[in-house]
C-alpha positions, 0 to 999 in steps of 0.5 A: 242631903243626909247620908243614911245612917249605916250604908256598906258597899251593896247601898253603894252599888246599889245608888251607882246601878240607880245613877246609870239608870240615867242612860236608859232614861235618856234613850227612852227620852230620845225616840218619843220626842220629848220636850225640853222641859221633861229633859229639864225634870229627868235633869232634876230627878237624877241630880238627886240620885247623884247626890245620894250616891256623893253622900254614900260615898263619904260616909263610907270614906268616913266609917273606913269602909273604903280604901 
């Protein structure tokens, strides 16, 4: 996945806010009785979310926007 071409801190916060949103997800998965294949498609949709965070992260390593 490509970073985006100008990220700060706040794009940052922002894609960590969306990974953590995992939790709340899973919650919500686990009093309706999902089936497995909806954990298999959360799985999916997070390891994007993951993935941009990881890219927002080194372009920002990489401007020196973080030390």
């Amino acid at each position: 996945m490509e970073p985006p071409t100008h990220v700060d801190r706040f794009d940052f916060e922002q894609s960590i806010m969306q990974c953590w949103g995992v939790v709340d997800v899973l919650k919500s998965f686990s009093t309706q009785n999902a089936a497995p294949a909806d954990y298999i498609a959360l799985s999916r949709v997070y390891q994007k979310h993951f993935e941009n965070l990881f890219s927002i992260f080194e372009k920002l390593l990489e401007e020196g926007k973080l030390v």
